[in-house]
TIVO-2410 file (N, C-alpha, C; in nm, 3 decimals):
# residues 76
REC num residu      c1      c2      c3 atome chaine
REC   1      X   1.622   1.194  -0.003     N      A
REC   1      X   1.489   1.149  -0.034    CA      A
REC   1      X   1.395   1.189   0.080     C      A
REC   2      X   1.295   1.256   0.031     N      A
REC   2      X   1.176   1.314   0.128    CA      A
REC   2      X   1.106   1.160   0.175     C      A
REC   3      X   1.102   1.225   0.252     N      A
REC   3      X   0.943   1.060   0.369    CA      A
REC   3      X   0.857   1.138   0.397     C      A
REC   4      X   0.760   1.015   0.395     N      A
REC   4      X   0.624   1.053   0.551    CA      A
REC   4      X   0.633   0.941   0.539     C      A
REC   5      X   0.510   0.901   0.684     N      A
REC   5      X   0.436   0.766   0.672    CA      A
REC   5      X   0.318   0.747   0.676     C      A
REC   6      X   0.250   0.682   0.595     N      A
REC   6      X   0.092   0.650   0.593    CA      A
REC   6      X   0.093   0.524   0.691     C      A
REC   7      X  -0.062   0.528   0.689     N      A
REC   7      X  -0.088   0.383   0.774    CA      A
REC   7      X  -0.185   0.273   0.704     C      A
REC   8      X  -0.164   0.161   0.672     N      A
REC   8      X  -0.242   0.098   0.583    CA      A
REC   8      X  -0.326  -0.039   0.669     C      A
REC   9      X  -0.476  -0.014   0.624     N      A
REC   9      X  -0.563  -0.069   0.736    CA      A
REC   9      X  -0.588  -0.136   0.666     C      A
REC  10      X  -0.627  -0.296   0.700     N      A
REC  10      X  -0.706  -0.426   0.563    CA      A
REC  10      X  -0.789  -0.459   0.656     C      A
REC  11      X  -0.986  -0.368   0.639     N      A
REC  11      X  -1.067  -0.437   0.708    CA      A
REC  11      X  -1.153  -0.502   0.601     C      A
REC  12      X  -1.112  -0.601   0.464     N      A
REC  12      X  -1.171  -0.642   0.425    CA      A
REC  12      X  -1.227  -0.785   0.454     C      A
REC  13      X  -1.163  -0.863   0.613     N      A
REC  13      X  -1.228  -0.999   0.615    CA      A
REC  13      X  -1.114  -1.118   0.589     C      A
REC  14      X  -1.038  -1.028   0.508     N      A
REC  14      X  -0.940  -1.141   0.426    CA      A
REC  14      X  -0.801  -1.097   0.515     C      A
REC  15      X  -0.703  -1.182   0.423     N      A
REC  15      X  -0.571  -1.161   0.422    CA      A
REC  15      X  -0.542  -1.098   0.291     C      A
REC  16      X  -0.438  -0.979   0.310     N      A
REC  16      X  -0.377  -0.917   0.186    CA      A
REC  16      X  -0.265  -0.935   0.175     C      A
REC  17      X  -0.239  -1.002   0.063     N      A
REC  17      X  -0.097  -1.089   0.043    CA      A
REC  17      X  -0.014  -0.997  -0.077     C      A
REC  18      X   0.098  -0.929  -0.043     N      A
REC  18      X   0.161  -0.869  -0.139    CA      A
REC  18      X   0.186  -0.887  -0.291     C      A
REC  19      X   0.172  -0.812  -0.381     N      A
REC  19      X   0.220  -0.873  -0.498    CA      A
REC  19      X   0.312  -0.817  -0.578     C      A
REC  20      X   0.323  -0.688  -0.579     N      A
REC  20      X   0.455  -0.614  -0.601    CA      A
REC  20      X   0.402  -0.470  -0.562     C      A
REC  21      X   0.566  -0.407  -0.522     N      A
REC  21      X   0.578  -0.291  -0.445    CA      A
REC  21      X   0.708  -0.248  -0.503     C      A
REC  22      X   0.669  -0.109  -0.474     N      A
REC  22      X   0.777  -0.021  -0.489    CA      A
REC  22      X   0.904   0.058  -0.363     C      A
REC  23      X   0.864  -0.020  -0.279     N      A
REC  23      X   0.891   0.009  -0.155    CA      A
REC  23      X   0.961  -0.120  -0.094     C      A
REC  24      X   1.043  -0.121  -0.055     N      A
REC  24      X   1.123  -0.221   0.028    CA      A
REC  24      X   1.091  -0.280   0.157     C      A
REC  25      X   0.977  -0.165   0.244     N      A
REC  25      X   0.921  -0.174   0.354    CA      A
REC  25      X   0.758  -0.253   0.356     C      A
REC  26      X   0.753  -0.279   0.257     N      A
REC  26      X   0.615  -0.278   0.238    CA      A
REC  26      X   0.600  -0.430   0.267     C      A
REC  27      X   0.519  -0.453   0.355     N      A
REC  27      X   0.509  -0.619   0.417    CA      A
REC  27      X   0.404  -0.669   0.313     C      A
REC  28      X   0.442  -0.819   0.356     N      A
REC  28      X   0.432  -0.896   0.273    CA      A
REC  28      X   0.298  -0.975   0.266     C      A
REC  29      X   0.243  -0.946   0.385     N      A
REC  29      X   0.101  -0.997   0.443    CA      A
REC  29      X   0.059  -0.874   0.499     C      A
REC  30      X  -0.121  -0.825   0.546     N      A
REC  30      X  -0.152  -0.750   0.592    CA      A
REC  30      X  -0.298  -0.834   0.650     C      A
REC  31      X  -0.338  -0.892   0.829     N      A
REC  31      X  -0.390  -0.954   0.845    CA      A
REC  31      X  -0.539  -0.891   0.881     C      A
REC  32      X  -0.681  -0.884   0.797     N      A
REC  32      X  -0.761  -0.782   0.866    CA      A
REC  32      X  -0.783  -0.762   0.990     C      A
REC  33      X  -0.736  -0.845   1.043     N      A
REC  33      X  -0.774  -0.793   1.213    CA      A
REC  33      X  -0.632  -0.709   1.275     C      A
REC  34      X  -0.516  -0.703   1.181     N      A
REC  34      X  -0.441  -0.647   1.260    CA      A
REC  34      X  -0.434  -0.494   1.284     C      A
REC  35      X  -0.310  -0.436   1.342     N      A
REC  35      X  -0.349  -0.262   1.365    CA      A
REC  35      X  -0.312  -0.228   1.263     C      A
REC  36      X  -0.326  -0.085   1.232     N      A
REC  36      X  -0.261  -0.036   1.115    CA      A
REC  36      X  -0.125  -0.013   1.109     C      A
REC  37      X  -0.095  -0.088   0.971     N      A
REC  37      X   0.037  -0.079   0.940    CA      A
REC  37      X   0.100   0.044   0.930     C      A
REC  38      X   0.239   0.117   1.015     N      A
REC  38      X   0.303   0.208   0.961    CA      A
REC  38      X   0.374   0.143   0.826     C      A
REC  39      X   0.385   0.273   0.695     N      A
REC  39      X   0.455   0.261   0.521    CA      A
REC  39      X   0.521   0.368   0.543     C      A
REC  40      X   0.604   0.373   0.485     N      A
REC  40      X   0.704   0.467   0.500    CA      A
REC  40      X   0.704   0.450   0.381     C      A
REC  41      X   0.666   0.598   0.272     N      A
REC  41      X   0.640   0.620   0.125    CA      A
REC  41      X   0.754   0.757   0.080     C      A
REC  42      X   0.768   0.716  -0.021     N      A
REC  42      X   0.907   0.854  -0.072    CA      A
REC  42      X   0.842   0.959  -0.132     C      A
REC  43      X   0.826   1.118  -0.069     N      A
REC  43      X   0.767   1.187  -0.113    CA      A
REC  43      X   0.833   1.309  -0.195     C      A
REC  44      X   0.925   1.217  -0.256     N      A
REC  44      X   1.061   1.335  -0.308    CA      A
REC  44      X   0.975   1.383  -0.431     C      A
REC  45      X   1.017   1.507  -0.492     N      A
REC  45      X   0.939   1.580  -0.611    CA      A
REC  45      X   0.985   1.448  -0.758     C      A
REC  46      X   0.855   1.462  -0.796     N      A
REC  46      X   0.835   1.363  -0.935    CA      A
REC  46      X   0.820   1.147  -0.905     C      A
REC  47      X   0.866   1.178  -0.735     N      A
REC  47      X   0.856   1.002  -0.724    CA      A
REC  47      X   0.707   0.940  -0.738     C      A
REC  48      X   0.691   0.794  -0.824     N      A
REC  48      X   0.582   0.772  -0.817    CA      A
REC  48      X   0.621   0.630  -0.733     C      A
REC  49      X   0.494   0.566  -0.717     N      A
REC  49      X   0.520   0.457  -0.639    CA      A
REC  49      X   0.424   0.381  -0.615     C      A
REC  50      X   0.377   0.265  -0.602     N      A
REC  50      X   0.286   0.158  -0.543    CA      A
REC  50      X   0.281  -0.003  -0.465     C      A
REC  51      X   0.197   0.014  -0.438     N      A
REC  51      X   0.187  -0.145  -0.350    CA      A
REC  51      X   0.079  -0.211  -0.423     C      A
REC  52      X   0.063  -0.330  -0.396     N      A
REC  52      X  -0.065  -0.402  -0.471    CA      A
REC  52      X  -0.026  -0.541  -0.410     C      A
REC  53      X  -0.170  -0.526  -0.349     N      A
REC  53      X  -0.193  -0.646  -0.280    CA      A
REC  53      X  -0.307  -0.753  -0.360     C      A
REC  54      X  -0.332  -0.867  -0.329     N      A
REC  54      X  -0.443  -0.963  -0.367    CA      A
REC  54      X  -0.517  -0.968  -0.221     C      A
REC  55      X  -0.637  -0.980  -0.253     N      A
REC  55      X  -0.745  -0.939  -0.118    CA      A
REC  55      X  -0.787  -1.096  -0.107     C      A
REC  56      X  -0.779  -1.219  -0.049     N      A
REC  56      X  -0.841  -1.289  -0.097    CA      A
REC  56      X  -0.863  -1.400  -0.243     C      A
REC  57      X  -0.885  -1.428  -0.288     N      A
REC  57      X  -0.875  -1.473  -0.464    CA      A
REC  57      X  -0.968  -1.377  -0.547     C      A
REC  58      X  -1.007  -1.297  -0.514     N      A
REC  58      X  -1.082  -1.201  -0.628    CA      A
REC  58      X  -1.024  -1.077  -0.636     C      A
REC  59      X  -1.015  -0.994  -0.518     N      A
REC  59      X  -0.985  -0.895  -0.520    CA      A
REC  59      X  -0.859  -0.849  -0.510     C      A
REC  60      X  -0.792  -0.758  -0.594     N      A
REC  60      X  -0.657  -0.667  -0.574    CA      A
REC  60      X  -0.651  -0.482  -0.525     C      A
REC  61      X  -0.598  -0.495  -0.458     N      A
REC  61      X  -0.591  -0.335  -0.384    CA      A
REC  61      X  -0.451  -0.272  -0.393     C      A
REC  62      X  -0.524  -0.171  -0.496     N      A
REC  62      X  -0.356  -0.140  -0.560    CA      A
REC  62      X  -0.376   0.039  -0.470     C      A
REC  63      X  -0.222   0.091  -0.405     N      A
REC  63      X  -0.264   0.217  -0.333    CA      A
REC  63      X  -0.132   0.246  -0.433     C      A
REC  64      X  -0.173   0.381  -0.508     N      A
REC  64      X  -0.076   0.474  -0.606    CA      A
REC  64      X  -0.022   0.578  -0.537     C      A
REC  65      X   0.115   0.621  -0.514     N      A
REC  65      X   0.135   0.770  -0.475    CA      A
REC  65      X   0.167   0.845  -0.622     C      A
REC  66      X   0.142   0.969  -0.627     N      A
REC  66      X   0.151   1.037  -0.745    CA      A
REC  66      X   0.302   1.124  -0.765     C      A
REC  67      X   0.351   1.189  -0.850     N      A
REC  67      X   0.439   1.248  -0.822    CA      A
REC  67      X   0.357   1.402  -0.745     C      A
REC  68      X   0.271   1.413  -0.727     N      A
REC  68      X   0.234   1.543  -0.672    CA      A
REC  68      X   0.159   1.529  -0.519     C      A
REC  69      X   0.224   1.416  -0.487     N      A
REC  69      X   0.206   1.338  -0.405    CA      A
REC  69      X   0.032   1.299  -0.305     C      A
REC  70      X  -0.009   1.274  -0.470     N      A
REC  70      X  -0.164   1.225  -0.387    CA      A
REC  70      X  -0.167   1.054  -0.356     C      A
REC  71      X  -0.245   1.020  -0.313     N      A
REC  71      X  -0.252   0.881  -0.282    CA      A
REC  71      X  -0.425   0.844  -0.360     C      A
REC  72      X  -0.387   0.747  -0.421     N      A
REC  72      X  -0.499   0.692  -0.516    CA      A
REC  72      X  -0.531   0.528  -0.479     C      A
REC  73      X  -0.613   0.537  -0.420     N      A
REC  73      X  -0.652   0.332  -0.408    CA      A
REC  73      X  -0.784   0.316  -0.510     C      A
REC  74      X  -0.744   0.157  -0.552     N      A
REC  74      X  -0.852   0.125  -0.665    CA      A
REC  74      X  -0.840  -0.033  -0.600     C      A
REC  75      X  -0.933  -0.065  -0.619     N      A
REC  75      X  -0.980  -0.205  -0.623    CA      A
REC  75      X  -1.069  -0.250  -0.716     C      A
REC  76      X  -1.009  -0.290  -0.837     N      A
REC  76      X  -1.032  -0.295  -0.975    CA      A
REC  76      X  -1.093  -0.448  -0.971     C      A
***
């Protein structure tokens, strides 16, 4: 299985509290004031994958890897 690692920053104010992941590494809290998180994401041909956090009580921040390995964030 191919790797890299991204780094995942929460300067929204809040706490980002996990809600499901595809990743085993993927913590479970992300505090905005803290540093950026190293993710260690699987960049093997065809893997897809995501994290999705709750921002707060309104907001969710979902980050997509693609199988062609782009990275997509939405906060829907």
């Amino acid at each position: 299985m191919a790797k890299t690692t991204v780094h995942l920053t929460n300067l929204s104010g809040d706490t980002a509290t996990l809600v499901s992941s595809a990743y085993e590494s993927a913590l479970a809290k992300i505090r905005n004031d803290a540093a950026p998180i190293p993710f260690v994401q699987d960049i093997s041909p065809y893997a897809l994958g995501a994290v999705v956090y709750n921002v707060g009580n309104i907001v969710k921040w979902i980050v997509l890897w693609t199988t062609d390995n782009r990275v997509k964030i939405l906060l829907p």
